[in-house]
C-alpha positions as CSV (number, residue, x, y, z in Angstrom):
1,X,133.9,119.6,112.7
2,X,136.2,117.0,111.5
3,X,138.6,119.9,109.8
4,X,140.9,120.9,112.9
5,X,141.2,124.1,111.1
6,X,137.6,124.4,110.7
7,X,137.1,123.4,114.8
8,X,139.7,126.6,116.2
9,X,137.9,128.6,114.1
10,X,134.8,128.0,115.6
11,X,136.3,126.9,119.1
12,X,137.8,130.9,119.2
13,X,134.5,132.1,118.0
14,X,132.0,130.6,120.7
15,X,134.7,131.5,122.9
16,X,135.2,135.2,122.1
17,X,131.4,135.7,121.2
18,X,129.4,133.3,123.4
19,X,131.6,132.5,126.6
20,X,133.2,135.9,127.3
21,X,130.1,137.2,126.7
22,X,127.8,134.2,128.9
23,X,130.4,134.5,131.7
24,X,130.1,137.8,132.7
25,X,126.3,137.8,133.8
26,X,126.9,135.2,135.6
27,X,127.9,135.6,139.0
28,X,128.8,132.5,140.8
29,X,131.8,130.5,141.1
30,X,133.6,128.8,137.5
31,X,131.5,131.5,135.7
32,X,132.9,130.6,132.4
33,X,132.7,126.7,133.2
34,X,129.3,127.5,133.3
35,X,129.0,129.4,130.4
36,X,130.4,126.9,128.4
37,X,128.5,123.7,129.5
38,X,125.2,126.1,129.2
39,X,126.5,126.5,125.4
40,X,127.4,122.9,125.4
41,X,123.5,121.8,126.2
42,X,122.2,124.1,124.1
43,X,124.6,122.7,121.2
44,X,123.3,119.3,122.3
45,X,119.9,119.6,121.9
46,X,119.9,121.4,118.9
47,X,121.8,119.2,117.0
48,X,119.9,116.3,117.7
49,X,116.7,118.7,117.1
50,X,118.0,120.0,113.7
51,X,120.8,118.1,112.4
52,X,120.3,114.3,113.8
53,X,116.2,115.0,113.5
54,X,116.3,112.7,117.1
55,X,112.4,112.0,117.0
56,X,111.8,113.0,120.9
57,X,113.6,116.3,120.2
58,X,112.4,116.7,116.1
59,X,108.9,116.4,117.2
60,X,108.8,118.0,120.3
61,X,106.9,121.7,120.4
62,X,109.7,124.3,121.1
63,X,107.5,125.6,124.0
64,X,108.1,121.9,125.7
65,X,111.6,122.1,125.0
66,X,112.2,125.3,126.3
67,X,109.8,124.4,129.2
68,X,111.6,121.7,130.4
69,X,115.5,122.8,129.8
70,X,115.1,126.7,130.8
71,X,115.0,125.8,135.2
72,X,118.1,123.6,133.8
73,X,119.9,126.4,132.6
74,X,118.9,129.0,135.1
75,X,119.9,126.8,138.0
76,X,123.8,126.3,135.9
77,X,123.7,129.9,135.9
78,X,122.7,131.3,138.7
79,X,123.2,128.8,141.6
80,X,122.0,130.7,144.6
């Protein structure tokens, strides 16, 4: 991600494939806000899982993770 060629190329991509796509289940206000920052986290703790090998996250049983971080998600995503 240091390339700025390299980063639109990928910044179109999550956008066309992953925000468009995020956005429209979600049904709330700043639906694509939303969609982004849910890719953001989910970005987050996977690179410090798999690229930064954080111990917490490196460690941690993917069942935990996904315990802990799904009600984070659903709540960004569907509010009500």
């Amino acid at each position: 991600m240091t390339s700025e060629d390299a980063a639109e190329i990928l910044r179109k991509h999550i956008t066309t494939q992953v925000v468009d796509f995020v956005a429209d289940t979600i049904d709330a206000p700043e639906a694509r806000l939303r969609a982004a920052l849910a890719g953001a986290i989910r970005m987050g703790v996977a690179s410090q899982r798999f690229i930064l090998h954080m111990p917490e996250l490196a460690t941690a049983d993917l069942d935990e993770i996904l315990r802990l971080i799904t009600p984070l998600l659903q709540k960004l995503m569907h509010p009500e």
